[in-house]
PQR file of N, CA, C, O and H, with PARSE charges and radii, in Angstrom:
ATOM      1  N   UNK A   1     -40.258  -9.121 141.205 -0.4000 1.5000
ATOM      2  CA  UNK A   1     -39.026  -8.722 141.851 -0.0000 2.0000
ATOM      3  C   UNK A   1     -37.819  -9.141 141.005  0.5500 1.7000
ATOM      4  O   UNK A   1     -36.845  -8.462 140.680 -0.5500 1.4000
ATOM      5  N   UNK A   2     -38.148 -10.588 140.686 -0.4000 1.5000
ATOM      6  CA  UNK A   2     -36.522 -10.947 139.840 -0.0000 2.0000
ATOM      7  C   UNK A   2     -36.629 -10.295 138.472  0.5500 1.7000
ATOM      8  O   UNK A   2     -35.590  -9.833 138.000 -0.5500 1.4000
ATOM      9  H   UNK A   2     -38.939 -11.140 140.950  0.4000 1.0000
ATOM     10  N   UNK A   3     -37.933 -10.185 137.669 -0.4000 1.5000
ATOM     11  CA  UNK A   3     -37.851  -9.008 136.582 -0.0000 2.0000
ATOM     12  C   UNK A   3     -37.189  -7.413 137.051  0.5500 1.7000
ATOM     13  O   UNK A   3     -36.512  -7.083 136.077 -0.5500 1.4000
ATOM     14  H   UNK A   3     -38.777 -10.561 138.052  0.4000 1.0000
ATOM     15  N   UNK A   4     -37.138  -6.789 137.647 -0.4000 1.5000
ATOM     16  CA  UNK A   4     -37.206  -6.150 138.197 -0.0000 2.0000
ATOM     17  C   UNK A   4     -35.439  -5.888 138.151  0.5500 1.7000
ATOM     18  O   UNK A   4     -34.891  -4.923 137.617 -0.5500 1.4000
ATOM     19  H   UNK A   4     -37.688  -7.058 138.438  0.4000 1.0000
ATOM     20  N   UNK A   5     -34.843  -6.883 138.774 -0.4000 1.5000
ATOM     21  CA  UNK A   5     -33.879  -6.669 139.186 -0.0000 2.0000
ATOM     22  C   UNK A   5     -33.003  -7.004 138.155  0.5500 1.7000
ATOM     23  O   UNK A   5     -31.843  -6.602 138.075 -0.5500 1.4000
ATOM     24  H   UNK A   5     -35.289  -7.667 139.207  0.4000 1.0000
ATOM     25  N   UNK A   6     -33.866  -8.142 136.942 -0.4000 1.5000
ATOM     26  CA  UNK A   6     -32.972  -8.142 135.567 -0.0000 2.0000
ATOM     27  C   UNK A   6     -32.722  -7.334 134.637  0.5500 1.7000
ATOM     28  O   UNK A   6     -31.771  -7.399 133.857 -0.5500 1.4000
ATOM     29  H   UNK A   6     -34.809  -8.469 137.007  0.4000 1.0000
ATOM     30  N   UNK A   7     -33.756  -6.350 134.683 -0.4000 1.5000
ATOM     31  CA  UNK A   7     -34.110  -4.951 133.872 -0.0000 2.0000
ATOM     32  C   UNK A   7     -32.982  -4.525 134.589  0.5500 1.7000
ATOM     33  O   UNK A   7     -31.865  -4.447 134.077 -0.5500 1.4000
ATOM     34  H   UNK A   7     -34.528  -6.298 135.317  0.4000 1.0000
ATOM     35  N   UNK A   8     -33.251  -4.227 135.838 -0.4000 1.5000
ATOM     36  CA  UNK A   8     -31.869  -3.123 135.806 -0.0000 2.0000
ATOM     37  C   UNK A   8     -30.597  -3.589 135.938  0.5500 1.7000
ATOM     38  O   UNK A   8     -29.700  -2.748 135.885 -0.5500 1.4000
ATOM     39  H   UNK A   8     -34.158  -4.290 136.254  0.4000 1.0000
ATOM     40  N   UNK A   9     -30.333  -4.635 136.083 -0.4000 1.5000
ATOM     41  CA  UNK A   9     -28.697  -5.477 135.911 -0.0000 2.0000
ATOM     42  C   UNK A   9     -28.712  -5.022 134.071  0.5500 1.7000
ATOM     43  O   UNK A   9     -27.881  -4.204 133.676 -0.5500 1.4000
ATOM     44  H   UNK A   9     -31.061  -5.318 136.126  0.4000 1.0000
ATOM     45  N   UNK A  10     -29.151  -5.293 133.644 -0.4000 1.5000
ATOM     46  CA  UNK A  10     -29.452  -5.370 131.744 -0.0000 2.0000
ATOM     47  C   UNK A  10     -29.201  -3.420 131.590  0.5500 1.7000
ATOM     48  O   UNK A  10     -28.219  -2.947 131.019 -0.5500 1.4000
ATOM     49  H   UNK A  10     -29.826  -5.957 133.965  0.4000 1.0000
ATOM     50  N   UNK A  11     -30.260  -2.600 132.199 -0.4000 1.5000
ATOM     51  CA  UNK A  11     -29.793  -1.298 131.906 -0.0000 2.0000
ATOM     52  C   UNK A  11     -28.171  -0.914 132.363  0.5500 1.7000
ATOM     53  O   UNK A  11     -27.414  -0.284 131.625 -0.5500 1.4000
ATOM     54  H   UNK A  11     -31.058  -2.985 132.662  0.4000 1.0000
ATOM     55  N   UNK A  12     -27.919  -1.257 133.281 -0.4000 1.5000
ATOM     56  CA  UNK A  12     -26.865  -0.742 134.058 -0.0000 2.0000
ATOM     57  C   UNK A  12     -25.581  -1.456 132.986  0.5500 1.7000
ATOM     58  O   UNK A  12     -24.549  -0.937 132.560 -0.5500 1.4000
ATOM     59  H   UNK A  12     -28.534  -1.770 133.881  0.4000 1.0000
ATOM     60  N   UNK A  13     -26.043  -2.585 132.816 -0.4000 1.5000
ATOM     61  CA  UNK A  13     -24.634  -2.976 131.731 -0.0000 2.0000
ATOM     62  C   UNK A  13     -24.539  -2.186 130.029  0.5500 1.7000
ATOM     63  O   UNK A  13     -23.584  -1.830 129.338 -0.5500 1.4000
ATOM     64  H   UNK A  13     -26.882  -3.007 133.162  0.4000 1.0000
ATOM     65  N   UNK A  14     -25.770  -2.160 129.867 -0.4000 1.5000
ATOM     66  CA  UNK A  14     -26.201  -1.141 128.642 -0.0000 2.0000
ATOM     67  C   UNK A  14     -25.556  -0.061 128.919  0.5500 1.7000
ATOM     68  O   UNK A  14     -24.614   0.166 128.160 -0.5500 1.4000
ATOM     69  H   UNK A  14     -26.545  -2.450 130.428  0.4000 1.0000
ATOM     70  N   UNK A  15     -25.819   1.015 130.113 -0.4000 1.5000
ATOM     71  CA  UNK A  15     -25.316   2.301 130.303 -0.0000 2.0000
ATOM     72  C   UNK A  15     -23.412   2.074 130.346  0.5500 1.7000
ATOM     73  O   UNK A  15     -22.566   2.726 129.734 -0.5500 1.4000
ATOM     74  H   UNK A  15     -26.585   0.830 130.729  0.4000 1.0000
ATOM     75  N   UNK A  16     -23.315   1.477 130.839 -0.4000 1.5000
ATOM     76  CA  UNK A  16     -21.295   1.009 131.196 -0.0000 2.0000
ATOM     77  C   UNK A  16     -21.109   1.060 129.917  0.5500 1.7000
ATOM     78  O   UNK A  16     -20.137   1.798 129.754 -0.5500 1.4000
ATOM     79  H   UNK A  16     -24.002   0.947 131.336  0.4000 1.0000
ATOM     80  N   UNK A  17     -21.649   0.540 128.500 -0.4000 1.5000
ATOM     81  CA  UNK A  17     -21.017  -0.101 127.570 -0.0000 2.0000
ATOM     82  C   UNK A  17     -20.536   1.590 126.291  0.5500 1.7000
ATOM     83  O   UNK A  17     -19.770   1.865 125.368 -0.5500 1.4000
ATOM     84  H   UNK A  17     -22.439  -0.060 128.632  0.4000 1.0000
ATOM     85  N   UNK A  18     -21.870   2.376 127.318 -0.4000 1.5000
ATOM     86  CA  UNK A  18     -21.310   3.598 126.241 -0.0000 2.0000
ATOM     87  C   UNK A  18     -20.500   4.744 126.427  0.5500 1.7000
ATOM     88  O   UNK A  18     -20.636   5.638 127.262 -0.5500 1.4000
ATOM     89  H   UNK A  18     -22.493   2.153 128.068  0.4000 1.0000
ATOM     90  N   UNK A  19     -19.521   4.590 125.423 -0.4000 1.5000
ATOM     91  CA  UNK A  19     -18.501   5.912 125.905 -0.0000 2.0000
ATOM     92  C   UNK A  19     -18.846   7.143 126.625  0.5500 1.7000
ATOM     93  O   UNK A  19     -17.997   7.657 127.354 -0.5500 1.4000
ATOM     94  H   UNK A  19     -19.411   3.863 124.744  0.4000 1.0000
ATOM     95  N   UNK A  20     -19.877   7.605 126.508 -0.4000 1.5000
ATOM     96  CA  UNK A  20     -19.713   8.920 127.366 -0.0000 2.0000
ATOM     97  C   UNK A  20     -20.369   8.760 128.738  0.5500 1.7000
ATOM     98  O   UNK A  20     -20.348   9.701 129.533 -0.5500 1.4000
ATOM     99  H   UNK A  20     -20.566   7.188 125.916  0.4000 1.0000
ATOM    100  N   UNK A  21     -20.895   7.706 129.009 -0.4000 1.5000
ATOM    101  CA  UNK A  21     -21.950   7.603 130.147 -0.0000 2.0000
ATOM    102  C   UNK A  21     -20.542   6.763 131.532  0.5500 1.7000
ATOM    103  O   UNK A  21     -20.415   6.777 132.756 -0.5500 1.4000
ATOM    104  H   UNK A  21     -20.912   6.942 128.364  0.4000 1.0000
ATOM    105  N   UNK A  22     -19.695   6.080 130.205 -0.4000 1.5000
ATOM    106  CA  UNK A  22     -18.171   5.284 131.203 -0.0000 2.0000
ATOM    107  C   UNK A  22     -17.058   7.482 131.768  0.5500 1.7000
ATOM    108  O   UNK A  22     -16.596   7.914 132.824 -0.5500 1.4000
ATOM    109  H   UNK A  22     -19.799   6.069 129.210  0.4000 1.0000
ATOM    110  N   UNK A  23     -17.141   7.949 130.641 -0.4000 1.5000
ATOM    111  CA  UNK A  23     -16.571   9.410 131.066 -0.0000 2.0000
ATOM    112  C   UNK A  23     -17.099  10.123 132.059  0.5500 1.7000
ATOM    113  O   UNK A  23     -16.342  10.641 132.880 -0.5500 1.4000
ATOM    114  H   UNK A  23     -17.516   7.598 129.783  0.4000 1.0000
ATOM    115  N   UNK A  24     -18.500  10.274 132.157 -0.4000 1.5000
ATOM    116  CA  UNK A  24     -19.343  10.854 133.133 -0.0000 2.0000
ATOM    117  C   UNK A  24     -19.087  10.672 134.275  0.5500 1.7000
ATOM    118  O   UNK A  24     -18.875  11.521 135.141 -0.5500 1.4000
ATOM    119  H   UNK A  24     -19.114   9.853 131.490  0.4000 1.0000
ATOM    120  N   UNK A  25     -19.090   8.892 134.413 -0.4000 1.5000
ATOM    121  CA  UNK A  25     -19.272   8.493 135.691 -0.0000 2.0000
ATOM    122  C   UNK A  25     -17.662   8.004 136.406  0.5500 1.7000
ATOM    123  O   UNK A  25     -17.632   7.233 137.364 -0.5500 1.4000
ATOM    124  H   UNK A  25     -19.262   8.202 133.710  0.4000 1.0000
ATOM    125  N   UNK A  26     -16.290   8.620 135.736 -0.4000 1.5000
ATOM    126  CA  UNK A  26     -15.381   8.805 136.082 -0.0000 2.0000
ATOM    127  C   UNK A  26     -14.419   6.938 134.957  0.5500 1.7000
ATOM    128  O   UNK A  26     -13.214   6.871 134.715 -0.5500 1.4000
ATOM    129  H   UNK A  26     -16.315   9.246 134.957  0.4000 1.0000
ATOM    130  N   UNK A  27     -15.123   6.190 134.694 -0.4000 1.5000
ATOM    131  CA  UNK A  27     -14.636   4.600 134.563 -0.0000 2.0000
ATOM    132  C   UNK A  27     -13.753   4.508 133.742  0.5500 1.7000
ATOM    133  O   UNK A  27     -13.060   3.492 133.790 -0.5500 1.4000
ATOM    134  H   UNK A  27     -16.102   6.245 134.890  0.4000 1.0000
ATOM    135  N   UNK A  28     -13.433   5.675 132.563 -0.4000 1.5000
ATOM    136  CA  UNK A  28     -12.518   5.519 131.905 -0.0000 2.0000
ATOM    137  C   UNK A  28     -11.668   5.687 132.310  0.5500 1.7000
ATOM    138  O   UNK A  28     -11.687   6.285 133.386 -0.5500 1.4000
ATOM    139  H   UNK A  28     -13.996   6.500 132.524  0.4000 1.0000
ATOM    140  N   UNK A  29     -10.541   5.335 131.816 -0.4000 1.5000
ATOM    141  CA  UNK A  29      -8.736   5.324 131.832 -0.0000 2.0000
ATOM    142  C   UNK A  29      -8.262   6.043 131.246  0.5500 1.7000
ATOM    143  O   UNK A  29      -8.429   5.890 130.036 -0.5500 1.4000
ATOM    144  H   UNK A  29     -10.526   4.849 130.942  0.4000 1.0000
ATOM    145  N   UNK A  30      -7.437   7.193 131.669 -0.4000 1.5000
ATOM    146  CA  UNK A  30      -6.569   8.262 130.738 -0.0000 2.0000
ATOM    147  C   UNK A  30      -5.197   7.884 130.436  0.5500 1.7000
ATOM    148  O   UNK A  30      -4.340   7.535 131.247 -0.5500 1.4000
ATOM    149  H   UNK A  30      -7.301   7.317 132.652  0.4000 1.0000
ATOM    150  N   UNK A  31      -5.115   7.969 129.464 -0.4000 1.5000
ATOM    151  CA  UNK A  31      -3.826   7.349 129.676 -0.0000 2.0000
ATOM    152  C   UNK A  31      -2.635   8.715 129.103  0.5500 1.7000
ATOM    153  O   UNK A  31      -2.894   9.631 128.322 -0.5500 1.4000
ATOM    154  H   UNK A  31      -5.812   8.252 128.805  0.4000 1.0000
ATOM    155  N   UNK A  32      -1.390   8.438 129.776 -0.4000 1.5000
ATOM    156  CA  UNK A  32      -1.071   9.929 129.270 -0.0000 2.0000
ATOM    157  C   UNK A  32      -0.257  10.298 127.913  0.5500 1.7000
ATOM    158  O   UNK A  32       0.591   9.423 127.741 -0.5500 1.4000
ATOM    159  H   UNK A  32      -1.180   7.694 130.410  0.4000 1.0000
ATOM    160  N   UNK A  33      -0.220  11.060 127.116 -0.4000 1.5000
ATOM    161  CA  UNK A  33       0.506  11.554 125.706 -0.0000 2.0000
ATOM    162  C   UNK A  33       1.677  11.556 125.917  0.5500 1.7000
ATOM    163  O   UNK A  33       2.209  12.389 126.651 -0.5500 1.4000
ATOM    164  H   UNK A  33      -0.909  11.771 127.256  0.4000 1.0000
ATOM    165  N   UNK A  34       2.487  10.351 125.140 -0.4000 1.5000
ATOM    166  CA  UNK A  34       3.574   9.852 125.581 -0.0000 2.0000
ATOM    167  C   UNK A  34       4.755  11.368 124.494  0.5500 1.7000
ATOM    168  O   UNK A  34       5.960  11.618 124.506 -0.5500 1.4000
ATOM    169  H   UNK A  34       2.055   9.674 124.544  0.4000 1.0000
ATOM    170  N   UNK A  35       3.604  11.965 123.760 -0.4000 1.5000
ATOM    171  CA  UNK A  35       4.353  13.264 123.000 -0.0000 2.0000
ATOM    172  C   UNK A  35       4.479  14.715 123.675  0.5500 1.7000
ATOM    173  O   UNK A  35       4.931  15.849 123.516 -0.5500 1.4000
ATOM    174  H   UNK A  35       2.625  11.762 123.750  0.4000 1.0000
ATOM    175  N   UNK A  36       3.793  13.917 124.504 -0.4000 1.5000
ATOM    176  CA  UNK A  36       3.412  15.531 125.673 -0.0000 2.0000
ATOM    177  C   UNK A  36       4.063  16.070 126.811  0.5500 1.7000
ATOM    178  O   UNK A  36       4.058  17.112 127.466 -0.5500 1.4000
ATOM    179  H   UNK A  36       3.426  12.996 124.634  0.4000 1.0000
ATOM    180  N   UNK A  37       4.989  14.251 126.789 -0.4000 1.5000
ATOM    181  CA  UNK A  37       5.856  14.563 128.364 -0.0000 2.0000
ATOM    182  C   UNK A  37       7.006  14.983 128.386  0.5500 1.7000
ATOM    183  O   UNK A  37       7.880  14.203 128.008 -0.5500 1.4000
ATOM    184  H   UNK A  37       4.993  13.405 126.257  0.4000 1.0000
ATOM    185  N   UNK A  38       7.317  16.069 128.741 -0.4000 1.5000
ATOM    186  CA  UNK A  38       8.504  16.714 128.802 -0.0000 2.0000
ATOM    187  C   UNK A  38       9.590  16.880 129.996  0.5500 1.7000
ATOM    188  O   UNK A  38       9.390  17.109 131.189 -0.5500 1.4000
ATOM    189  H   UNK A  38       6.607  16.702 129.048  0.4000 1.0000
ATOM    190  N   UNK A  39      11.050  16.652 129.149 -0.4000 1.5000
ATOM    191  CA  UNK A  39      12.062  15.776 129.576 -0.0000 2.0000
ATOM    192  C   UNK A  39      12.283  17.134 130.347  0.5500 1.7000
ATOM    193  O   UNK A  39      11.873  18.231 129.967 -0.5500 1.4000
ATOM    194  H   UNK A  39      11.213  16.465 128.180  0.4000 1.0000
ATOM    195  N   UNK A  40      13.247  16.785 131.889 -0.4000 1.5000
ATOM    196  CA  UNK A  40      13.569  17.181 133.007 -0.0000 2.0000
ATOM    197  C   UNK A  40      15.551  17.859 132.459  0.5500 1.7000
ATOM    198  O   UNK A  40      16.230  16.991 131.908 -0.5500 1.4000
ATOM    199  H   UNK A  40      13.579  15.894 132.198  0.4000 1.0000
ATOM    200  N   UNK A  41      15.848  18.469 132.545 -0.4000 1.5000
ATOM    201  CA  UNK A  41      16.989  19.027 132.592 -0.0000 2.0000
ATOM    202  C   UNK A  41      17.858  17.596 134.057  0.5500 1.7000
ATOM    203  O   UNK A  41      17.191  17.111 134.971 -0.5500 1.4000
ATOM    204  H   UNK A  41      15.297  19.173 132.992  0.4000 1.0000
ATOM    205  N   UNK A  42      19.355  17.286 133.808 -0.4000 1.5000
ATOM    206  CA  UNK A  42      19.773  16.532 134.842 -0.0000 2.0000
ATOM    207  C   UNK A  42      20.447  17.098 135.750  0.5500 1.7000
ATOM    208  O   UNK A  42      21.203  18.048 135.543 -0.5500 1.4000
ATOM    209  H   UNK A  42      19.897  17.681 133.066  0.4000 1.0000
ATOM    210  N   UNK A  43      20.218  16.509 136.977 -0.4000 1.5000
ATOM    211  CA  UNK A  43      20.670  17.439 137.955 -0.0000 2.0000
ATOM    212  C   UNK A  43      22.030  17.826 138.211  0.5500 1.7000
ATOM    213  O   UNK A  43      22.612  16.799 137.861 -0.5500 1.4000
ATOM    214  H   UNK A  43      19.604  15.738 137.145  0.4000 1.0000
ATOM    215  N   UNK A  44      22.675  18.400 138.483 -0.4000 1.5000
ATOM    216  CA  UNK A  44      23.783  18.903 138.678 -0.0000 2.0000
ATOM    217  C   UNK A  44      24.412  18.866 140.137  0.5500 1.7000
ATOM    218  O   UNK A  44      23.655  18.863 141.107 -0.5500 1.4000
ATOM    219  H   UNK A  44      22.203  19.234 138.768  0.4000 1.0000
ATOM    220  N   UNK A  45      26.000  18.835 140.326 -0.4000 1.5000
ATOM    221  CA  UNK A  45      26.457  18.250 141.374 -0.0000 2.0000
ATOM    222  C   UNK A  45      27.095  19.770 141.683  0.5500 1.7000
ATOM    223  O   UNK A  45      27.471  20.629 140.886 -0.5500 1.4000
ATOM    224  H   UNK A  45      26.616  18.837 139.538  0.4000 1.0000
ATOM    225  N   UNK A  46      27.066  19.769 143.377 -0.4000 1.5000
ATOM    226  CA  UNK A  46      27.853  21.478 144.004 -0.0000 2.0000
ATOM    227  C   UNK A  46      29.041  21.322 143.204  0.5500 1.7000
ATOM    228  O   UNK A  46      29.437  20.252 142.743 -0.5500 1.4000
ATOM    229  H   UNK A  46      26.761  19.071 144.024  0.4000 1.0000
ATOM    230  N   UNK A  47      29.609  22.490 143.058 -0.4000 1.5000
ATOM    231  CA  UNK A  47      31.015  22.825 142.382 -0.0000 2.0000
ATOM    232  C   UNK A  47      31.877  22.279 143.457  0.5500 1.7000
ATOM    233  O   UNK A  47      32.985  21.828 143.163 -0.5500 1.4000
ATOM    234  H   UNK A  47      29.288  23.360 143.432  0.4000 1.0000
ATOM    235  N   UNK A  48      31.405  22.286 144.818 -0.4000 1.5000
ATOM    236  CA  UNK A  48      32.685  22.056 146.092 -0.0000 2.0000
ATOM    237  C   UNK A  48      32.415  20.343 146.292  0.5500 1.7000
ATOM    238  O   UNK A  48      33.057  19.919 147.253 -0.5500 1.4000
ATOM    239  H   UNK A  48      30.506  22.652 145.057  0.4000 1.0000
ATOM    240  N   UNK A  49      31.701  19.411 145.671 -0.4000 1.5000
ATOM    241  CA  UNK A  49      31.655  18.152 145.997 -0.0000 2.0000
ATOM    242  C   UNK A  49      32.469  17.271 146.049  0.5500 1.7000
ATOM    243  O   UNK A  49      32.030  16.124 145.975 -0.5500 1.4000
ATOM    244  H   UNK A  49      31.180  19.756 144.890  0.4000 1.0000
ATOM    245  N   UNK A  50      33.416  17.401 146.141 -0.4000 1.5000
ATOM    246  CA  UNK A  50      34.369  16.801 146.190 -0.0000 2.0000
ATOM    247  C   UNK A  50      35.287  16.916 147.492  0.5500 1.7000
ATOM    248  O   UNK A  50      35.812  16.046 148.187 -0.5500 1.4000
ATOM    249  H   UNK A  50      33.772  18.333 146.201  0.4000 1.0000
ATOM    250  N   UNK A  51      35.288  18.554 147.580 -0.4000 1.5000
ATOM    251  CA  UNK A  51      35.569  18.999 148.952 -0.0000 2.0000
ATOM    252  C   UNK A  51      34.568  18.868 150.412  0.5500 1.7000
ATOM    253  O   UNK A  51      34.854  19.477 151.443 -0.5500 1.4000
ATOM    254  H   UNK A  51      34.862  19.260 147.016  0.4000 1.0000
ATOM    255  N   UNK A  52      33.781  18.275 150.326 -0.4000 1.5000
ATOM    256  CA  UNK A  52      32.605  18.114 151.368 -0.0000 2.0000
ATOM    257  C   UNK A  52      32.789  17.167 152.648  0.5500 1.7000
ATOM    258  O   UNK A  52      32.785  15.939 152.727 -0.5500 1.4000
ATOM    259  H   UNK A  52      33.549  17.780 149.489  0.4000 1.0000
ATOM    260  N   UNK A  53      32.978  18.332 153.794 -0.4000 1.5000
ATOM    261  CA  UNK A  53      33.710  17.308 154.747 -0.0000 2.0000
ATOM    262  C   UNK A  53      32.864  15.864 154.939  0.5500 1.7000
ATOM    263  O   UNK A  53      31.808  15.498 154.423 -0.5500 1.4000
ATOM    264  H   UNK A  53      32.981  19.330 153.730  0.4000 1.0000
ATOM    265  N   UNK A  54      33.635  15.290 155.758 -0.4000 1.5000
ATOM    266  CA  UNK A  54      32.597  13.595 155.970 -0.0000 2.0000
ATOM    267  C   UNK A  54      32.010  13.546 157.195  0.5500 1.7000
ATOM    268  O   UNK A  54      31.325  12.573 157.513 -0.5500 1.4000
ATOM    269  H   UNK A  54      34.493  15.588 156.177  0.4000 1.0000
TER
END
């Protein structure tokens, strides 16, 4: 039983340790393309804001 249960503590850390088996099973971290993110136009205020009752 305790063989048993060391084999697979031992596989299961084996399987975690390799890149595509951590992708498969969701464990990796994406992290996002800090060249990829694209900047927002700024927002703009009504033409009458100033006039806006209270």
């Amino acid at each position: 039983m305790k063989k048993t249960l060391c084999f697979a503590l031992v596989l299961s850390g084996l399987l975690c340790a390799c890149g595509l088996t951590k992708k498969d099973l969701g464990l990796n971290r994406s992290t996002p393309d800090e060249t990829k993110v694209e900047t927002r136009a700024p927002l703009d205020l009504p033409p009458d804001f100033d006039t806006l009752p209270e």
